[in-house]
N, CA, C and O atoms as CSV, one atom per row, in Angstrom:
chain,resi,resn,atom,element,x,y,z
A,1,UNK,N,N,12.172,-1.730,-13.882
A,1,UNK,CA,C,12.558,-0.355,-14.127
A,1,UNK,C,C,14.082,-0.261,-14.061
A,1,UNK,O,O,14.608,-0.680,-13.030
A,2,UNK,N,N,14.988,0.319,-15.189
A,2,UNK,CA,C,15.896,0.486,-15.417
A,2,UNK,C,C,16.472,2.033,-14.702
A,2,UNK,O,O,15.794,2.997,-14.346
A,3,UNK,N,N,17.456,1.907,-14.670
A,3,UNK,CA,C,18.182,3.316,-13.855
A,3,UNK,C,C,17.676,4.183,-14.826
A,3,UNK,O,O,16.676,4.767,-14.411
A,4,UNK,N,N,17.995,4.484,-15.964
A,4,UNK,CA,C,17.997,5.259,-16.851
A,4,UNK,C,C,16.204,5.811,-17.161
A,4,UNK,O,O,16.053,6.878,-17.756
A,5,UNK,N,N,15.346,5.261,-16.855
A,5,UNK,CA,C,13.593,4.988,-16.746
A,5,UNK,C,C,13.706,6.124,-15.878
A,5,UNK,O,O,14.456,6.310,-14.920
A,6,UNK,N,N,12.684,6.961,-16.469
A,6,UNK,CA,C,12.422,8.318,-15.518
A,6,UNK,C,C,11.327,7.895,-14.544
A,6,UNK,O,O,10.399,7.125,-14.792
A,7,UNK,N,N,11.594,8.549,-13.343
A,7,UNK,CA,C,10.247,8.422,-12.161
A,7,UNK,C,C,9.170,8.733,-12.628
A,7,UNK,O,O,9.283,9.387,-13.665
A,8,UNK,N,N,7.942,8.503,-12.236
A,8,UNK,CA,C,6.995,8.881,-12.286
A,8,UNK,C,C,7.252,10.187,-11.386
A,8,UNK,O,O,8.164,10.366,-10.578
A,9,UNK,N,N,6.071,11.159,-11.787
A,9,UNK,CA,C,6.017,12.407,-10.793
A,9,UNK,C,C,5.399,11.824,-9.265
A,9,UNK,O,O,5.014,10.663,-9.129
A,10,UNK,N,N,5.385,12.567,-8.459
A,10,UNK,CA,C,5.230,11.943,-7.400
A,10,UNK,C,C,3.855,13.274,-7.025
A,10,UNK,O,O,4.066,14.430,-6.657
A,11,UNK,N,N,2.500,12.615,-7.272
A,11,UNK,CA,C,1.728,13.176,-6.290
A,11,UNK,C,C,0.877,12.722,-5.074
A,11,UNK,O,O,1.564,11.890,-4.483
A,12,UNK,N,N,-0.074,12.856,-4.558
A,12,UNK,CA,C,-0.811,12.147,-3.364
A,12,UNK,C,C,-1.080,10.910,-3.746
A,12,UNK,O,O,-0.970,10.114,-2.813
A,13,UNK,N,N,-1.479,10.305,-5.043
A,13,UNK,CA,C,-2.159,9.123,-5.566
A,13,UNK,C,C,-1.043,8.210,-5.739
A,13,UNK,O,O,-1.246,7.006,-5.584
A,14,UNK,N,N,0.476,8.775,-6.139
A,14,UNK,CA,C,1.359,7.693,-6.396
A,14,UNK,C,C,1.993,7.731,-5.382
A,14,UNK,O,O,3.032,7.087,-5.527
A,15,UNK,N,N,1.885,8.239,-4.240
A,15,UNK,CA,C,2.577,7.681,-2.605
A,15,UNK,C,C,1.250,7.004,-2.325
A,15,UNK,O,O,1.323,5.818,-2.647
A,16,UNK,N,N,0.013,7.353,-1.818
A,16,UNK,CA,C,-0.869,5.842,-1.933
A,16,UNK,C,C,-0.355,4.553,-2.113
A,16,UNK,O,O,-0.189,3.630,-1.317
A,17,UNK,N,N,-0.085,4.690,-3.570
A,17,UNK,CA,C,-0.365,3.330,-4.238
A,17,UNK,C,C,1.426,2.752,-4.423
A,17,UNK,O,O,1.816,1.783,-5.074
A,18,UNK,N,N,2.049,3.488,-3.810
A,18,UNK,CA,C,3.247,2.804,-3.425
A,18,UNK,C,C,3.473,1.830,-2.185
A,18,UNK,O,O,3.970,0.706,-2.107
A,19,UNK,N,N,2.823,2.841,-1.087
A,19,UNK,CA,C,2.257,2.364,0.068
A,19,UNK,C,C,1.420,1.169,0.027
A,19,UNK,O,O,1.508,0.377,0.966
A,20,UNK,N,N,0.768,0.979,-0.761
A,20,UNK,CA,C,-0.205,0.092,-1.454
A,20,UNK,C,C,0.601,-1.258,-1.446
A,20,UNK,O,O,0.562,-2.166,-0.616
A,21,UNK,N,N,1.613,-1.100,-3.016
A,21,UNK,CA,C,2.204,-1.831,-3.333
A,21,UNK,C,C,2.889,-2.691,-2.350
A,21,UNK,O,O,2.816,-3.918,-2.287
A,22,UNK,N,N,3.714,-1.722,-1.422
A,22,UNK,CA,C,4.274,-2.140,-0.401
A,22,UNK,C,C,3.664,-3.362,0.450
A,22,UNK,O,O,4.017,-4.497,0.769
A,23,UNK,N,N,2.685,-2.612,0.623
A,23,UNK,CA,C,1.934,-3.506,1.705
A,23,UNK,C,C,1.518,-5.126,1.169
A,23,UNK,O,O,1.630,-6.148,1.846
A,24,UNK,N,N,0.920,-5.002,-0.493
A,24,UNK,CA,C,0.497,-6.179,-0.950
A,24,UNK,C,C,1.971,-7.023,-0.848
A,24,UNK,O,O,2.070,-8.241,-0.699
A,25,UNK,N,N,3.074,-6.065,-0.967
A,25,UNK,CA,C,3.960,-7.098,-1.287
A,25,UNK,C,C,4.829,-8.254,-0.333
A,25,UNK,O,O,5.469,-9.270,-0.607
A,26,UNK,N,N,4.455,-7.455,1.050
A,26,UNK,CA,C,4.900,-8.184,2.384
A,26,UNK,C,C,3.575,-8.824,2.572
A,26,UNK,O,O,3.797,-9.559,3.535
A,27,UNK,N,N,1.838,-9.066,2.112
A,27,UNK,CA,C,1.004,-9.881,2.338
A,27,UNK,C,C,1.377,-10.734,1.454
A,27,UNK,O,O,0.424,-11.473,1.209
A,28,UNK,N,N,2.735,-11.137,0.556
A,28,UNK,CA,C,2.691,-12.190,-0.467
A,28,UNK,C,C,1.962,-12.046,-1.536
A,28,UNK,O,O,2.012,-12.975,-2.341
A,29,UNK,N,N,1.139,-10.939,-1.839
A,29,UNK,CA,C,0.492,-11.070,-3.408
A,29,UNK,C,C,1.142,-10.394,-4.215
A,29,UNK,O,O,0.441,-10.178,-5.203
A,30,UNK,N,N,2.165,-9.933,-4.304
A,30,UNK,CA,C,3.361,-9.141,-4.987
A,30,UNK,C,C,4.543,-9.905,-5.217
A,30,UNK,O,O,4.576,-10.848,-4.427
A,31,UNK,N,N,5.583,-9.875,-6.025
A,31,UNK,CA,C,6.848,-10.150,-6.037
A,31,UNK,C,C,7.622,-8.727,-5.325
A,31,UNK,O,O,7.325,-7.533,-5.345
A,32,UNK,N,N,8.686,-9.460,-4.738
A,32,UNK,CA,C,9.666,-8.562,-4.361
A,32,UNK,C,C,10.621,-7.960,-5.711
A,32,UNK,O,O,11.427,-8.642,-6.343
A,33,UNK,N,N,10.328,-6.649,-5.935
A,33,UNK,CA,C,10.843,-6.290,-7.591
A,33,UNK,C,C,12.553,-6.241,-7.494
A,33,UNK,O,O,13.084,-6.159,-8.602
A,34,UNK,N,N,13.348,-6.274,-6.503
A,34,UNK,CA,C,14.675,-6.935,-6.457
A,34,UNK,C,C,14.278,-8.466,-6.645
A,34,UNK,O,O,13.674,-8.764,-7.675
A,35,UNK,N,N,14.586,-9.479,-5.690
A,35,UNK,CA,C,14.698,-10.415,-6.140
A,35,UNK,C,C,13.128,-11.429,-7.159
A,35,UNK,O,O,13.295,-12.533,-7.678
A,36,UNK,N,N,11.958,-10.749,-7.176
A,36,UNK,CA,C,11.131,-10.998,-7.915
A,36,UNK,C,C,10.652,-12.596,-7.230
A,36,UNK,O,O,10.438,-13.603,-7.906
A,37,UNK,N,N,10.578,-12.514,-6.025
A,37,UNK,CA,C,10.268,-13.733,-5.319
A,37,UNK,C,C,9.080,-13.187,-4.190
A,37,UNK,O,O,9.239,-12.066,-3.706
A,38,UNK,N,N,8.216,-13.785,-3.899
A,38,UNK,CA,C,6.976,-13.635,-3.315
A,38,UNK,C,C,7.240,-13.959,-1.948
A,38,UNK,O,O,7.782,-15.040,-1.719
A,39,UNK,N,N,6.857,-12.969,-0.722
A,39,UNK,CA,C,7.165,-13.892,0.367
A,39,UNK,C,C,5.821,-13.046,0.862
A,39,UNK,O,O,4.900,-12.425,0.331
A,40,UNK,N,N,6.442,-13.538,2.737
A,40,UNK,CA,C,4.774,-12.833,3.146
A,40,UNK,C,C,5.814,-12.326,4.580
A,40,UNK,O,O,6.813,-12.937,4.958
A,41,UNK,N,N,5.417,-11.436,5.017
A,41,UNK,CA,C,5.748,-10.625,6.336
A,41,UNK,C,C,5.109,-9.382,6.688
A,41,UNK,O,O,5.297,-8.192,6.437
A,42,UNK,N,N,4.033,-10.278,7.562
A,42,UNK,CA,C,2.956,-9.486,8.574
A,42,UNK,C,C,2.982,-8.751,8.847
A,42,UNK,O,O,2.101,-8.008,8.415
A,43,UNK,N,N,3.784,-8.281,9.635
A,43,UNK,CA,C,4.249,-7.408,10.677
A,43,UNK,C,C,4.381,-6.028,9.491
A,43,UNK,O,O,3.546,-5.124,9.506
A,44,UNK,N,N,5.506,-6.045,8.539
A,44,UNK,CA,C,5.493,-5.113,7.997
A,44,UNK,C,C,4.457,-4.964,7.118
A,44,UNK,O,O,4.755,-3.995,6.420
A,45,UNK,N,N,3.375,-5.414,6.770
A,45,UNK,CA,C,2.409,-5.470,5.631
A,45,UNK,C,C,1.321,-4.664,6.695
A,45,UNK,O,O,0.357,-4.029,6.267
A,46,UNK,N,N,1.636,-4.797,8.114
A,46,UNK,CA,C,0.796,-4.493,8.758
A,46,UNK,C,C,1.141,-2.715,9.146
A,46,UNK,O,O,0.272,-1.846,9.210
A,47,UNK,N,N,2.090,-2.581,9.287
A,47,UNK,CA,C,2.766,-1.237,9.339
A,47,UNK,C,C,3.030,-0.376,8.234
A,47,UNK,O,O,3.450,0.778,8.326
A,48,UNK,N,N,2.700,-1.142,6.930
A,48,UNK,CA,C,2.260,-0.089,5.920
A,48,UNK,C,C,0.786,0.079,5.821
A,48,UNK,O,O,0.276,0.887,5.046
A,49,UNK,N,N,0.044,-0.765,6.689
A,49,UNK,CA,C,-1.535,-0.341,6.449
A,49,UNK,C,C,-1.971,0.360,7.232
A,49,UNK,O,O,-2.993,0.983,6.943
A,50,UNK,N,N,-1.411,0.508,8.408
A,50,UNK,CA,C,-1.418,1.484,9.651
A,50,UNK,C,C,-0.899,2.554,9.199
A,50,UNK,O,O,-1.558,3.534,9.547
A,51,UNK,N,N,0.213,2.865,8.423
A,51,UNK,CA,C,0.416,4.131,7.790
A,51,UNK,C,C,-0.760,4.511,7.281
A,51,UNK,O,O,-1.737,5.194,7.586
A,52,UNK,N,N,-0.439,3.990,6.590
A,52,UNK,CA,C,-2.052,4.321,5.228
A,52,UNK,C,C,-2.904,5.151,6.451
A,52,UNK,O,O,-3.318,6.310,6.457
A,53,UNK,N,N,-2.985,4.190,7.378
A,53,UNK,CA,C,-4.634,5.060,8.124
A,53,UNK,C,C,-4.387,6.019,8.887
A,53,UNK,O,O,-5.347,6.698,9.252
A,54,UNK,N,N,-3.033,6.367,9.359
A,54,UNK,CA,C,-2.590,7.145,9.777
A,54,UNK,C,C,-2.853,8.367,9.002
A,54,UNK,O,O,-3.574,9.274,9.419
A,55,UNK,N,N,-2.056,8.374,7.495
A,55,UNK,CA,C,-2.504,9.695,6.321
A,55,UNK,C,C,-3.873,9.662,6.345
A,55,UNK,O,O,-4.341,10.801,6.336
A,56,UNK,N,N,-4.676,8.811,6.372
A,56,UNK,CA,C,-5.985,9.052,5.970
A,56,UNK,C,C,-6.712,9.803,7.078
A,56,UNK,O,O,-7.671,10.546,6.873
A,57,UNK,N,N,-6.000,9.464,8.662
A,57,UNK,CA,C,-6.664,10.512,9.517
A,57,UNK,C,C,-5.804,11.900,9.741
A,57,UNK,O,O,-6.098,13.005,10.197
A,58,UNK,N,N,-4.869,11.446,9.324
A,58,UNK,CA,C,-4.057,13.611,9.864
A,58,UNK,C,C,-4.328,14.376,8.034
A,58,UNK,O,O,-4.156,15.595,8.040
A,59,UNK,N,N,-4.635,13.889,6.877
A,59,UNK,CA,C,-5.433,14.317,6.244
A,59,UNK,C,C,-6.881,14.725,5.813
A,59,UNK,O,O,-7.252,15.553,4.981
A,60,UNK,N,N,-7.567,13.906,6.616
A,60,UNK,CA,C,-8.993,14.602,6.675
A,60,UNK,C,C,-9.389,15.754,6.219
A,60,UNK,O,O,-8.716,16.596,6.814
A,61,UNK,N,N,-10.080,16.246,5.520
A,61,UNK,CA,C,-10.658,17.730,5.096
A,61,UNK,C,C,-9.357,18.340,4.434
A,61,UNK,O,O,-8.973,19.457,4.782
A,62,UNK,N,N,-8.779,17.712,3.617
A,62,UNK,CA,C,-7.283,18.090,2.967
A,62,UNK,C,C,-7.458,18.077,1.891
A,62,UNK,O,O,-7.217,19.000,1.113
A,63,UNK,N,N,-8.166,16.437,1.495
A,63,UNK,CA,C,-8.122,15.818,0.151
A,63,UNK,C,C,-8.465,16.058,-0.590
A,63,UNK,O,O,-8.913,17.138,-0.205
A,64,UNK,N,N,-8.771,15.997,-1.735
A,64,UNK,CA,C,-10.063,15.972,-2.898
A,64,UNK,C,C,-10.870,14.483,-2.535
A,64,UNK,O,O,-10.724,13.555,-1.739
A,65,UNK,N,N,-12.064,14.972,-3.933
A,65,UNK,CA,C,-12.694,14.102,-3.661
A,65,UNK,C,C,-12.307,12.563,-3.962
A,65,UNK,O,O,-12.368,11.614,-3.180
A,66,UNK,N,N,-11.956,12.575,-5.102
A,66,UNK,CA,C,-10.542,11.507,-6.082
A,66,UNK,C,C,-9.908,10.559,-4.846
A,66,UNK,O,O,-10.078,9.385,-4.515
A,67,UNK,N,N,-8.973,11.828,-4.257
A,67,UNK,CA,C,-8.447,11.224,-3.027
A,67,UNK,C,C,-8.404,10.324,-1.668
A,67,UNK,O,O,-7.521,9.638,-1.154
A,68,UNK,N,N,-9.593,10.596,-1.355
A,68,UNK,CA,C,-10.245,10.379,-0.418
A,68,UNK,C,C,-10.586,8.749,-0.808
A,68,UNK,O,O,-9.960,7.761,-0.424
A,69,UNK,N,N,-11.737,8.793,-1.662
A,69,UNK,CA,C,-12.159,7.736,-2.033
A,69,UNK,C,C,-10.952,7.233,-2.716
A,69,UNK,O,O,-11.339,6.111,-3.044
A,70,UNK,N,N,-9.688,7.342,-3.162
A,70,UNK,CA,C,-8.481,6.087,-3.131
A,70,UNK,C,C,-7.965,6.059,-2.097
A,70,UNK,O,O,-8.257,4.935,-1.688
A,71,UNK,N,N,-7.251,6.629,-1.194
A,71,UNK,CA,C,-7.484,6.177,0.344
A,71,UNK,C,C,-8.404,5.041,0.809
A,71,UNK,O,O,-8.176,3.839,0.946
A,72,UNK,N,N,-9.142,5.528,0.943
A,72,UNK,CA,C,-10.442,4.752,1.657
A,72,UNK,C,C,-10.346,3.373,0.613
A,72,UNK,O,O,-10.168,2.359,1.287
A,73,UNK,N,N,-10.409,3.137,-0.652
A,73,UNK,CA,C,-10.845,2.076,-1.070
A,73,UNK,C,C,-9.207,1.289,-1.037
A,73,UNK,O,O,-8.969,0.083,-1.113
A,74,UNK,N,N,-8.560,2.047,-0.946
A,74,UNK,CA,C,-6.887,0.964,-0.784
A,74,UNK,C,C,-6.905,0.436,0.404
A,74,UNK,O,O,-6.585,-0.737,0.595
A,75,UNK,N,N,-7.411,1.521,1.665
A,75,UNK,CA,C,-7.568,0.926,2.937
A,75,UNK,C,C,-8.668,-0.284,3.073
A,75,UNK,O,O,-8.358,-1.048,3.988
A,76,UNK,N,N,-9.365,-0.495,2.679
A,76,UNK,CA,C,-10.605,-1.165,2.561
A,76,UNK,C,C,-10.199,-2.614,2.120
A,76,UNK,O,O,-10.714,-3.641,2.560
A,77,UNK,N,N,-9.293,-2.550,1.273
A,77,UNK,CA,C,-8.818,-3.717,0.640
A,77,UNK,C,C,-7.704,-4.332,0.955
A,77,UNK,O,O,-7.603,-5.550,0.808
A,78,UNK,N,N,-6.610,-3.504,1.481
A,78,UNK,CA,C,-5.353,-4.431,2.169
A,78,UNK,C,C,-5.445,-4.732,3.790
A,78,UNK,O,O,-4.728,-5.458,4.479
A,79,UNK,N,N,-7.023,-3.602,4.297
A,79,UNK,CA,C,-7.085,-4.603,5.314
A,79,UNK,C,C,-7.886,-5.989,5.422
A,79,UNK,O,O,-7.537,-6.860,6.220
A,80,UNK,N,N,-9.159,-6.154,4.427
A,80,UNK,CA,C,-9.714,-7.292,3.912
A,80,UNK,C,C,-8.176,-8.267,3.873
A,80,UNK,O,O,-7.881,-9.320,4.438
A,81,UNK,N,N,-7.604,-7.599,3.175
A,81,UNK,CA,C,-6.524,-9.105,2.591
A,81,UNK,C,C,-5.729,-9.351,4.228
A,81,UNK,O,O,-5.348,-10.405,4.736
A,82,UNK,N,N,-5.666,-7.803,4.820
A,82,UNK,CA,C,-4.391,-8.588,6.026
A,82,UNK,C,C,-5.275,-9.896,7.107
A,82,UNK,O,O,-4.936,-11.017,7.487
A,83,UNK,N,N,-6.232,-9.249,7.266
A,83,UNK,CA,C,-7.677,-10.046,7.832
A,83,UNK,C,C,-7.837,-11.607,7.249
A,83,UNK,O,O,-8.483,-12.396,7.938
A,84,UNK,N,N,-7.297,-12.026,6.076
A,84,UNK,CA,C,-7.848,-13.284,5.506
A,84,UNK,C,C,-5.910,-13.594,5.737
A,84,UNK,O,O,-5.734,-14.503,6.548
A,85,UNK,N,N,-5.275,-13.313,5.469
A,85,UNK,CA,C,-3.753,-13.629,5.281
A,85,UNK,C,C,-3.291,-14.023,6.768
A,85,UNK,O,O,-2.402,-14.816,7.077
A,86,UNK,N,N,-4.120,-13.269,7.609
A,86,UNK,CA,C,-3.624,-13.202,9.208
A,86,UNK,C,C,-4.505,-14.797,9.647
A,86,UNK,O,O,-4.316,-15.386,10.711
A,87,UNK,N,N,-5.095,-15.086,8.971
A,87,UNK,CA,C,-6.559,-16.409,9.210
A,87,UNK,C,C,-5.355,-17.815,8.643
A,87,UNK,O,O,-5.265,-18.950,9.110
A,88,UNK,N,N,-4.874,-17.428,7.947
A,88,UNK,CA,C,-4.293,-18.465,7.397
A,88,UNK,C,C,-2.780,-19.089,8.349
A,88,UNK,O,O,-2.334,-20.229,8.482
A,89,UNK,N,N,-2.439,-18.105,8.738
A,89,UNK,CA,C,-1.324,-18.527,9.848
A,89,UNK,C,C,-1.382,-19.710,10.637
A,89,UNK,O,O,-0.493,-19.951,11.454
């Protein structure tokens, strides 16, 4: 993404899946989109998934239905991965 590349709008689904991104990208299944090099760091991969569950509990009875179930299924899956990534250490 170039400076000049307009943002996306920013609603509940694209902070998710930024958060998301984030997280895959300190478990190593992402490139770092500055230097475009793959690394892995736990700790923070682990503190964006704890966010995540954090929104998912002080939002409760907030969401839609859409919502909810992407929450839940992003959570579902970067903790599967921190769980197998944390095995490999």
């Amino acid at each position: 993404m170039s400076e000049n590349d307009p943002l996306p709008s920013i609603d509940f689904a694209t902070f998710v899946l930024s958060l998301s991104h984030s997280a895959l990208m300190h478990l190593g299944e992402a490139p770092d989109p500055e230097t475009n090099k793959v690394e892995t760091h736990l700790p923070l991969a682990k503190q964006n998934i704890d966010i995540l569950g954090l929104l998912e509990e002080k939002t409760k009875g907030n969401l839609t239905g859409d919502e909810e179930r992407l929450l839940a299924q992003v959570l579902f899956d970067l903790r599967m991965r921190y769980v197998e990534r944390s095995k490999v250490k």
